[in-house]
LOLUMKOL-535858 format. One record per residue: residue number from 1; residue in three letters; z, x, y of N, C-alpha, C in turn. Coordinates in steps of 0.2 Angstrom, whole numbers, plus 5000, padded with zeros to 4 digits. Layout:
k/r/n.pz/n.px/n.py/ca.pz/ca.px/ca.py/c.pz/c.px/c.py
NUM/ALA/Z/X/Y/Z/X/Y/Z/X/Y
...
# end
This chain:
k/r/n.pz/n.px/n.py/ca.pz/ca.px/ca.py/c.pz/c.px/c.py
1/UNK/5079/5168/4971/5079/5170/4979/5079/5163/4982
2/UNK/5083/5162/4989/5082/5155/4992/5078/5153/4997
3/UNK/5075/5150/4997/5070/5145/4999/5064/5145/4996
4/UNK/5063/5147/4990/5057/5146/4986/5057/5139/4982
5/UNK/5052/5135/4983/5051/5131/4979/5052/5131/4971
6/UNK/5050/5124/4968/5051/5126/4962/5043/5128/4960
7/UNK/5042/5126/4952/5036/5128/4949/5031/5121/4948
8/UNK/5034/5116/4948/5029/5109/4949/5026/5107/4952
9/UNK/5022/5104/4953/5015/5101/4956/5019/5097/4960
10/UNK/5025/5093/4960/5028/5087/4964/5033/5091/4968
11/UNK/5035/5098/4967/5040/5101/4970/5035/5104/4977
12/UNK/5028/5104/4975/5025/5109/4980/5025/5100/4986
13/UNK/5021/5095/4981/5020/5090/4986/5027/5088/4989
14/UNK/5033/5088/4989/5040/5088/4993/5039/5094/4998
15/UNK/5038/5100/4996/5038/5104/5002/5033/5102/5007
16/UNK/5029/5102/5005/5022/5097/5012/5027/5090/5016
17/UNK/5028/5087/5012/5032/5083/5013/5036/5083/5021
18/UNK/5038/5090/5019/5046/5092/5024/5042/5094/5030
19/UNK/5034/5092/5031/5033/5096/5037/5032/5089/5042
20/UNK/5032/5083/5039/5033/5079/5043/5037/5072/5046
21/UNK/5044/5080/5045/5051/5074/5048/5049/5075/5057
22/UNK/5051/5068/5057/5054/5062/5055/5050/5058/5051
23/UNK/5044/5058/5053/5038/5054/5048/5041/5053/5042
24/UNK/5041/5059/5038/5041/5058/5032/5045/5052/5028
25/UNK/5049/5049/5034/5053/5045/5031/5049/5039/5031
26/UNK/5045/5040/5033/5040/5031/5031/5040/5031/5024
27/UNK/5038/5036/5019/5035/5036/5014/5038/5038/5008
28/UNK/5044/5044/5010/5047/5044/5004/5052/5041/5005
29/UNK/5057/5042/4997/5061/5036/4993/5069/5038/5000
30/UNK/5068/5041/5004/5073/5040/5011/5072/5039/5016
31/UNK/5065/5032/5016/5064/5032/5022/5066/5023/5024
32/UNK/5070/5022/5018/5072/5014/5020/5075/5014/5027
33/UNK/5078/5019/5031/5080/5019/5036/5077/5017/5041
34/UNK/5071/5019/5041/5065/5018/5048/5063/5012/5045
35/UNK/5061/5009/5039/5057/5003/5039/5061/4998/5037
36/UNK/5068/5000/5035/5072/4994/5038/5072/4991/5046
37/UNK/5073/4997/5051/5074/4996/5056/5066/4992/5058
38/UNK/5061/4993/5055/5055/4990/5058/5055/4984/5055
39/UNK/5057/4981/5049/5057/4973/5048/5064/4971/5050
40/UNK/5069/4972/5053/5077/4970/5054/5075/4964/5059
41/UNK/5071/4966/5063/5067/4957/5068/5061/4954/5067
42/UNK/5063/4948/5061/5058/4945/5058/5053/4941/5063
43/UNK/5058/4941/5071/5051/4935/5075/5047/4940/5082
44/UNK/5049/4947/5077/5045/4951/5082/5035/4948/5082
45/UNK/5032/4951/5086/5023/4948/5084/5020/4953/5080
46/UNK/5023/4957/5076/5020/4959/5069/5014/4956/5066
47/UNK/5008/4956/5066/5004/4951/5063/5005/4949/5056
48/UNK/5007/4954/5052/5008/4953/5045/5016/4951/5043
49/UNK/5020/4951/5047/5027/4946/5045/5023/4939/5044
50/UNK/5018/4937/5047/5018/4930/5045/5014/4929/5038
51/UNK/5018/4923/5035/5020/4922/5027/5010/4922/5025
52/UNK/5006/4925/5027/4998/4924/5024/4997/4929/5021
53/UNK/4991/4926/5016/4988/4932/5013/4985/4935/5015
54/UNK/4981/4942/5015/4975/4945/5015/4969/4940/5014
55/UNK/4966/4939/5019/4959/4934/5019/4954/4938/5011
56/UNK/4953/4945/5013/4949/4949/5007/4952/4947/5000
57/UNK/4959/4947/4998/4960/4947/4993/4960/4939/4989
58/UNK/4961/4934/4996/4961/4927/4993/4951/4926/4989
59/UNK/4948/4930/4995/4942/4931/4993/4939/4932/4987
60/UNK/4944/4937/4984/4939/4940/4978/4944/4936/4971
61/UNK/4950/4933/4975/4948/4927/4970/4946/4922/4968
62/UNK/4944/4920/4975/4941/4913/4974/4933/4912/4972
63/UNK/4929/4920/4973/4922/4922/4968/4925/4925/4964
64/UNK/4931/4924/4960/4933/4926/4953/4930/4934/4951
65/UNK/4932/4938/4957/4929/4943/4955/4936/4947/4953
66/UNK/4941/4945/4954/4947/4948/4950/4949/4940/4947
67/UNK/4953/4941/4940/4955/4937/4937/4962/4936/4936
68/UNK/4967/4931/4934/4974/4931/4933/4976/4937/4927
69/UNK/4980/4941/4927/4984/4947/4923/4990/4948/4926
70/UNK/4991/4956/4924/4997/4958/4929/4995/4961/4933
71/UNK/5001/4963/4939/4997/4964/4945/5003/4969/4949
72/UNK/5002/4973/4953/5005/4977/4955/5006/4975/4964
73/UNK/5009/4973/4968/5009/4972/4975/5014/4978/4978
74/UNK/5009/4983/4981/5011/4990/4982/5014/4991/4989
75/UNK/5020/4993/4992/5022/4991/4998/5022/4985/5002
76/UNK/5026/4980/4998/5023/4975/4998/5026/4969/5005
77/UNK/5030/4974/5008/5032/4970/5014/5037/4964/5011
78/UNK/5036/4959/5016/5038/4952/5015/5036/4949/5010
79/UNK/5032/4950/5006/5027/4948/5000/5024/4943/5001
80/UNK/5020/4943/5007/5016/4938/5008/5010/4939/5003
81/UNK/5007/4942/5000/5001/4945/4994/5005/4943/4988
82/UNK/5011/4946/4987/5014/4946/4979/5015/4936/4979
83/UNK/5017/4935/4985/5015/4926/4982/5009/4922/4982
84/UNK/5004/4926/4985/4999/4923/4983/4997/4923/4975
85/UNK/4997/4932/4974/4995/4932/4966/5001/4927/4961
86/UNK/5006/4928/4964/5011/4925/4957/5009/4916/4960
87/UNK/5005/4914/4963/5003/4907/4964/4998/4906/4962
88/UNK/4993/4912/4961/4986/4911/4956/4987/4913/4949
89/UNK/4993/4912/4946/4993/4914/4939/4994/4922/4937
90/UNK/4995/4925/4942/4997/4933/4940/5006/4932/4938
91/UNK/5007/4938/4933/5013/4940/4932/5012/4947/4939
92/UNK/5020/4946/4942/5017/4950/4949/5022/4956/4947
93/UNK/5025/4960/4950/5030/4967/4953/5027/4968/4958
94/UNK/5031/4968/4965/5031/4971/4969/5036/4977/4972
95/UNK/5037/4981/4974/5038/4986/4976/5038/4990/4985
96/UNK/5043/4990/4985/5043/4993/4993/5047/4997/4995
97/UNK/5047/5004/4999/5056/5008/5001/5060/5005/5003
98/UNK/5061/4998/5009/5064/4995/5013/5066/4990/5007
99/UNK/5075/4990/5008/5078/4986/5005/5078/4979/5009
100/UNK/5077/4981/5017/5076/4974/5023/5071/4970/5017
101/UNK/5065/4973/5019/5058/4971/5016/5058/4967/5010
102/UNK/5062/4971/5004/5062/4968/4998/5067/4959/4998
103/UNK/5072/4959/5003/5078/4956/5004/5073/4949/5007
104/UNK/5069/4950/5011/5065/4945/5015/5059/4943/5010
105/UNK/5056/4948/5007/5050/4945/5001/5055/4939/4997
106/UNK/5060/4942/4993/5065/4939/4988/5066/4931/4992
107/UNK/5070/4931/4999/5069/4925/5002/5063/4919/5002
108/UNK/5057/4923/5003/5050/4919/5002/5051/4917/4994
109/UNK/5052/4921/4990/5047/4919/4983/5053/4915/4982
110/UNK/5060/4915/4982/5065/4908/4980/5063/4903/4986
111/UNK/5061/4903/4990/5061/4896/4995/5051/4893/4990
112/UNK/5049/4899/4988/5041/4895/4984/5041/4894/4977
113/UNK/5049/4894/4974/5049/4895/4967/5044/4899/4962
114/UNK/5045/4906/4967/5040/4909/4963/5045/4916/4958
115/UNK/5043/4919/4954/5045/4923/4949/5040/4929/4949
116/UNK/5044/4933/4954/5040/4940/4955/5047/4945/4955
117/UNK/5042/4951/4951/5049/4956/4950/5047/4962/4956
118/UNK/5055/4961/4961/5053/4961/4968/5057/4969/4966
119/UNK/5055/4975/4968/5060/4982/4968/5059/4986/4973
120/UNK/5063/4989/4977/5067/4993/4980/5065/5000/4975
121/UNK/5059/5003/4977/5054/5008/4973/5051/5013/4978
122/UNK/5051/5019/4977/5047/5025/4977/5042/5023/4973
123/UNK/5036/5021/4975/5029/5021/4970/5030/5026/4965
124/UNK/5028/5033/4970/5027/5038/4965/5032/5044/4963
125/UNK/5038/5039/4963/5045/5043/4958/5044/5044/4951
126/UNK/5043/5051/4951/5043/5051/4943/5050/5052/4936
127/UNK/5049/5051/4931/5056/5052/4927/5058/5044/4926
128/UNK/5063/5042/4925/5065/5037/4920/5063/5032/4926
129/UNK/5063/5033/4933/5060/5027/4938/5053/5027/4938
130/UNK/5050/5029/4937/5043/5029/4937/5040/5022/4936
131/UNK/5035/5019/4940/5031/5014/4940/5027/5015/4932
132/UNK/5028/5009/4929/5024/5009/4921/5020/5002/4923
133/UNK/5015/5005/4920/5007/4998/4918/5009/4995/4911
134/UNK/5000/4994/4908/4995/4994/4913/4994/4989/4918
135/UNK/4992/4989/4924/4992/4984/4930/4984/4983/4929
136/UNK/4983/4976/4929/4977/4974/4928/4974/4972/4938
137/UNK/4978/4973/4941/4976/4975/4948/4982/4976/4951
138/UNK/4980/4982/4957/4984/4985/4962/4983/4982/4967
139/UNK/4987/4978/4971/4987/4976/4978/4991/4983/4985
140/UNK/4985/4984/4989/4988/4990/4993/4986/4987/5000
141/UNK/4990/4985/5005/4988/4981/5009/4994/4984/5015
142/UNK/4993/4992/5017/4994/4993/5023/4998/4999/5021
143/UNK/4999/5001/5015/5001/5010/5013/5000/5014/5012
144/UNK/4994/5015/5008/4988/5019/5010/4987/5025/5015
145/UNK/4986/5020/5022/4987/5024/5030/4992/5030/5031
146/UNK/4998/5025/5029/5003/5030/5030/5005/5034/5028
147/UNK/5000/5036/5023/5003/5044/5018/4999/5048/5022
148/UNK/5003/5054/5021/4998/5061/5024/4994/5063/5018
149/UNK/4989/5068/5019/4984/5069/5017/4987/5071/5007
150/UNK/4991/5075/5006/4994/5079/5002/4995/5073/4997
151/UNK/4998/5069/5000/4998/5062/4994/4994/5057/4991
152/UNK/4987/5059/4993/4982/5056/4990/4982/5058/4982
153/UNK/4984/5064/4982/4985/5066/4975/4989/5063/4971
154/UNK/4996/5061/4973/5000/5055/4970/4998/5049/4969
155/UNK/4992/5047/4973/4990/5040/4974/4986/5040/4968
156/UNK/4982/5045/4968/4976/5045/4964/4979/5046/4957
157/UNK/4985/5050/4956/4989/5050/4950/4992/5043/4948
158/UNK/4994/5040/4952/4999/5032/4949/4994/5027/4950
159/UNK/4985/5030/4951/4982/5025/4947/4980/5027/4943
160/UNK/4979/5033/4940/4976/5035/4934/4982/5033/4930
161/UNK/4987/5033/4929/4993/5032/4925/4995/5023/4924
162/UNK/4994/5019/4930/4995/5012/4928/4990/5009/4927
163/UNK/4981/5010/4930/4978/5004/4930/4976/5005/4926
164/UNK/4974/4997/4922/4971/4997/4916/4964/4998/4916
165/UNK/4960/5001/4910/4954/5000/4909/4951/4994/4912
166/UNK/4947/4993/4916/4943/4987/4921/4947/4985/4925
167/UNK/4954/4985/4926/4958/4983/4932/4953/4985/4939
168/UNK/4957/4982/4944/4953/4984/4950/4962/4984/4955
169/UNK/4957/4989/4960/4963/4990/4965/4960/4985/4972
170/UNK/4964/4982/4975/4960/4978/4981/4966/4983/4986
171/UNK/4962/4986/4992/4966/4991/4997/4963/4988/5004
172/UNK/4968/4989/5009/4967/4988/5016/4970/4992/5019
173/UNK/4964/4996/5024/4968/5002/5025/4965/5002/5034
174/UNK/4968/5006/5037/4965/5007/5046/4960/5009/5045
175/UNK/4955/5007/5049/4946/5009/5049/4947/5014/5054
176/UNK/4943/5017/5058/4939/5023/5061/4937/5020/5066
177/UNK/4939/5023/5072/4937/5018/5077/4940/5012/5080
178/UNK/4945/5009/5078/4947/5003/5076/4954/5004/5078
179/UNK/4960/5008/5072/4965/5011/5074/4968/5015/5069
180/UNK/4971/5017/5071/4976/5024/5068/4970/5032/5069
181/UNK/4974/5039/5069/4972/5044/5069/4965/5046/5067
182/UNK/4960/5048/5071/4953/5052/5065/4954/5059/5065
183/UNK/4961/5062/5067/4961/5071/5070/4960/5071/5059
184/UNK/4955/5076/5060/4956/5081/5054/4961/5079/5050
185/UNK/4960/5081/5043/4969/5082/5039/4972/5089/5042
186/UNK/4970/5095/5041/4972/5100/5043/4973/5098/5049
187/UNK/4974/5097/5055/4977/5094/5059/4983/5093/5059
188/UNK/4987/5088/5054/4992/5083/5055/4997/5088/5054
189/UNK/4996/5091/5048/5001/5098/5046/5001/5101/5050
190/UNK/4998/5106/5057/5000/5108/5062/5003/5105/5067
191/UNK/5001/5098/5067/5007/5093/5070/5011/5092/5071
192/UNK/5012/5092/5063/5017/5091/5060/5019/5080/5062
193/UNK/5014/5079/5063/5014/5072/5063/5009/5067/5060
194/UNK/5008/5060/5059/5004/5057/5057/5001/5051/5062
195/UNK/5003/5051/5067/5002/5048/5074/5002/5041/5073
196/UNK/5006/5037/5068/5006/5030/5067/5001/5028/5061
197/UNK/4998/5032/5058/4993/5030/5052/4987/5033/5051
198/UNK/4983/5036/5047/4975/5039/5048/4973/5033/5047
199/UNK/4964/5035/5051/4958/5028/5051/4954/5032/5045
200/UNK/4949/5029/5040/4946/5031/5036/4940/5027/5038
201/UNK/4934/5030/5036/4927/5028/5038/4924/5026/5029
202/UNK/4921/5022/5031/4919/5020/5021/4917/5026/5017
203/UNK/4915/5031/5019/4913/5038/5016/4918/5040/5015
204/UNK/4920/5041/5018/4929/5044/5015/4932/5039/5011
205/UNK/4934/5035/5010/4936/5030/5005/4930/5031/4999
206/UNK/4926/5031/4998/4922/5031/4993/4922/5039/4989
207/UNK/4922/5043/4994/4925/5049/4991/4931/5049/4989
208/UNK/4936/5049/4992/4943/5049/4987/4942/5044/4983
209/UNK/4939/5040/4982/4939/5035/4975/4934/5035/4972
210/UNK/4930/5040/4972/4924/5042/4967/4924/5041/4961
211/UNK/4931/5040/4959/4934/5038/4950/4931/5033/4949
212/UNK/4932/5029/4955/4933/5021/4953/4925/5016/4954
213/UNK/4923/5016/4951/4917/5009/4955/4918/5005/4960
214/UNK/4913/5006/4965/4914/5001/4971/4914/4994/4969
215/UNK/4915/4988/4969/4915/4981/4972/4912/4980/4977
216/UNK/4917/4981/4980/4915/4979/4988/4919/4982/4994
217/UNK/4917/4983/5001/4920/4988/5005/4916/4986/5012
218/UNK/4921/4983/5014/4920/4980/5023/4925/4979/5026
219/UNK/4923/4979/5032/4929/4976/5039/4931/4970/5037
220/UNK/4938/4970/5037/4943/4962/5035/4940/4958/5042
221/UNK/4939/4952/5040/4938/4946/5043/4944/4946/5049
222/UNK/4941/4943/5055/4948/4941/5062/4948/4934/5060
223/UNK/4954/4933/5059/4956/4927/5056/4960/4923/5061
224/UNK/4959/4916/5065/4960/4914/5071/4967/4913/5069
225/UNK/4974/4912/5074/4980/4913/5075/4980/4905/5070
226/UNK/4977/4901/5068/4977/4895/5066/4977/4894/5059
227/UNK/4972/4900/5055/4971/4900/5047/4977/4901/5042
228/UNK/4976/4898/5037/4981/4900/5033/4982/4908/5030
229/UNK/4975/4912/5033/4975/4919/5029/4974/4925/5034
230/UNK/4978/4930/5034/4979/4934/5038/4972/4939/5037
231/UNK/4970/4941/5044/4961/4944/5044/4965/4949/5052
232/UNK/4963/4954/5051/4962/4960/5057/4957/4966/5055
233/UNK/4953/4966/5060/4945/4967/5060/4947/4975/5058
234/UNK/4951/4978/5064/4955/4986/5063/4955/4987/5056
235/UNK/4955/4984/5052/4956/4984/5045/4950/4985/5041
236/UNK/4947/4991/5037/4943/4992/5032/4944/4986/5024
237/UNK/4944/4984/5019/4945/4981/5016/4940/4982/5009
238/UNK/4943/4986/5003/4940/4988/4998/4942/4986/4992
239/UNK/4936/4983/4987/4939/4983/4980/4935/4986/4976
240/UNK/4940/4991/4972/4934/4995/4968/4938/4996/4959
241/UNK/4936/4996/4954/4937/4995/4947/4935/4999/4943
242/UNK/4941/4999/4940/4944/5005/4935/4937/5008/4929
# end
């Protein structure tokens, strides 16, 4: 009969999928169209087009709370992140839908002489594309948000499937209060939109990551227009291990 889905758990998470066009194109593997068009003006004032780290993550370096391995940079933009790890001794992979994005990270890491295996990825495509570990840390630094509620289940699956035993994920996601959406999940599905990103409050974060042990979980640091490392306070910032 036609319009019935198929019979798998990823056929049902596609049909959810379809209830948030145009959005949907942020996230799944056909949405390089829209995030092309949002990195195609590199000297837009994006705070995160500029070439710095996440202040959090240089942080739990520098108290050696994560160690050099492999390392996964999830959405990874310009790659400002994947060059920090591939500069502290990580072997990196980076991953992002936007071919612009991957095009501009590639530019950085040959202008740093750095060796990061940079791809033009659906995370969580499964079958002969699928992302393979073990990732001895996930770097998530502004993706998270932008999935609707239905995909936390992908999320939760492509960590259980890469990250190594003791690995840690270090995330930064919109806070509560701060910005992006607080309406309800059931909400977004009658919307049929995701209004620019969900804000998460550290109880929800702790909840959907209840697998993992906390680390640590606060407000990213406001990092003055001067510093070498990118900090917005709107920003929760969490590392929790495997």
């Amino acid at each position: 009969m036609r319009g019935r889905t198929g019979g798998t758990g990823e056929d049902v998470l596609r049909l959810l999928d379809g209830l948030f066009v145009p959005e949907a194109d942020r996230w799944t593997a056909d949405g390089a169209g829209w995030w092309d068009g949002f990195y195609a003006d590199r000297e837009r004032g994006v705070p995160f087009f500029a070439a710095k780290p996440d202040e959090n993550l240089v942080s739990y370096l520098d108290r050696g709370l994560v160690r050099p391995g492999r390392a996964l940079d999830l959405g990874c933009g310009p790659g400002r992140n994947a060059l920090l790890l591939a500069g502290r001794g990580f072997t990196v992979d980076a991953v992002d839908l936007s071919p612009a994005a991957v095009a501009w990270a590639r530019e950085r890491a040959r202008e740093a002489g750095a060796d990061i295996g940079f791809r033009v990825q659906d995370a969580f495509a499964t079958g002969p594309d699928a992302l393979t570990g073990p990732y001895d840390l996930i770097c998530d630094s502004g993706c998270f948000h932008h999935l609707p509620p239905h995909r936390r289940v992908s999320y939760l699956a492509l960590l259980d499937r890469v990250l190594a035993p003791g690995g840690h994920l270090a995330l930064s996601c919109f806070a509560a209060g701060a910005m992006g959406s607080e309406l309800p999940d059931a909400a977004f599905y009658r919307e049929g939109v995701l209004h620019g990103g969900l804000a998460y409050g550290p109880e929800s974060l702790r909840r959907i990551f209840t697998g993992l042990t906390e680390v640590e979980l606060r407000r990213m640091r406001d990092e003055p227009p001067d510093s070498p490392h990118f900090g917005e306070p709107f920003l929760w910032t969490a590392l929790f291990r495997c």
